[in-house]
C-alpha positions in Angstrom: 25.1 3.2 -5.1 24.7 3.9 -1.3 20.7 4.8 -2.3 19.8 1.3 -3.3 20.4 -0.3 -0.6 19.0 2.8 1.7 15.4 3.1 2.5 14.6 4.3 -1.2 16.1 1.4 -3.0 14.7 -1.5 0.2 11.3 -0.1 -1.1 11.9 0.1 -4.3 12.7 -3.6 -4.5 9.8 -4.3 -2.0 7.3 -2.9 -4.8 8.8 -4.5 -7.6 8.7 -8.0 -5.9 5.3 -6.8 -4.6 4.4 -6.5 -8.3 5.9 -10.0 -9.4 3.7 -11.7 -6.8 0.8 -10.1 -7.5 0.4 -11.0 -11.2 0.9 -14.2 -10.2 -2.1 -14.6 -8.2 -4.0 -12.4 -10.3 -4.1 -8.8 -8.4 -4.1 -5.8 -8.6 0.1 -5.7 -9.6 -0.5 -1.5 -9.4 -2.0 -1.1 -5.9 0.3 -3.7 -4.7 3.3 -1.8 -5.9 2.0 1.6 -4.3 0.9 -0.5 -0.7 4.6 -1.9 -1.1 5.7 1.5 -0.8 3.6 2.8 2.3 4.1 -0.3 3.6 6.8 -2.0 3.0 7.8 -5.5 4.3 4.3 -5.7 6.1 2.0 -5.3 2.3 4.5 -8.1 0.9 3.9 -10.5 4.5 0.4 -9.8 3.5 0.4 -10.6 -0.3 2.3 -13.5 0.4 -0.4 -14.8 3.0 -3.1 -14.0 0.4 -4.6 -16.8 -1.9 -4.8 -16.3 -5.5 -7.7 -14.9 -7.3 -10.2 -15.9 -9.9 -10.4 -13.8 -12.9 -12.9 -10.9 -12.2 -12.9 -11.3 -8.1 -12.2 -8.5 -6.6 -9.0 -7.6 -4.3 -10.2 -7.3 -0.9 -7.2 -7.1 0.7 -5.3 -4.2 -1.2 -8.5 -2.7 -0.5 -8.3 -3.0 3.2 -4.6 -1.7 3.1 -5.4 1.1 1.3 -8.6 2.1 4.2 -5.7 2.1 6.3 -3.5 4.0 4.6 -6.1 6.8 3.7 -8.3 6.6 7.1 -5.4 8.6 9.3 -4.5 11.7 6.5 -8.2 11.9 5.8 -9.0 12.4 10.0 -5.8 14.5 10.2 -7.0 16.8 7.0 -10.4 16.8 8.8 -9.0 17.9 12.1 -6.7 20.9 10.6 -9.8 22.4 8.5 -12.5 22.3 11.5 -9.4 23.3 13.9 -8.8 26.2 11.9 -12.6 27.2 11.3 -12.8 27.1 15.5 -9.7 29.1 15.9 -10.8 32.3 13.2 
C-alpha cells in the first residue's frame, strides 16, 4: 500500500488523469499517458493549459514534449559512441 502513494503510484495516477483529460479534448490519450510519466505534474500543467482539438488536427504539444524528452538521450547516445570511437 506504501507504493501507491510513493513515486510509482503519484505517476501512475498522473498518467491515468493525464489520459482522462486527453480524450476529452481530443488527444493523443497514449502519448499523454507516457509524457505523464517522464513528466509528471509538469505534462498534466501543460495538458490542462492546452485547448481542445478538432477531429484530425494534429497534437503539437505532445509532440514538443516528446522532442524534449528524446533530444537529451539521443545527444548523450551520440556522445558515448563518438567518445568511444576517439578513445580505441
Amino acid at each position: 500500500m506504501h507504493t501507491l502513494f510513493g513515486i510509482g503510484g503519484g505517476h501512475l495516477l498522473l498518467a491515468i488523469i493525464s489520459g482522462i483529460i486527453a480524450a476529452t479534448k481530443n488527444r493523443n490519450i497514449v502519448s499523454w499517458i507516457f509524457l505523464a510519466f517522464f513528466w509528471g505534474i509538469v505534462s498534466l500543467i501543460v495538458l490542462i493549459c492546452c485547448r481542445s482539438l478538432a477531429m484530425g488536427e494534429s497534437d503539437s504539444a505532445s509532440k514538443f514534449l516528446w522532442t524534449i524528452v528524446f533530444l537529451p538521450i539521443i545527444i548523450l547516445i551520440l556522445l558515448i559512441v563518438f567518445a568511444g570511437a576517439v578513445i580505441i
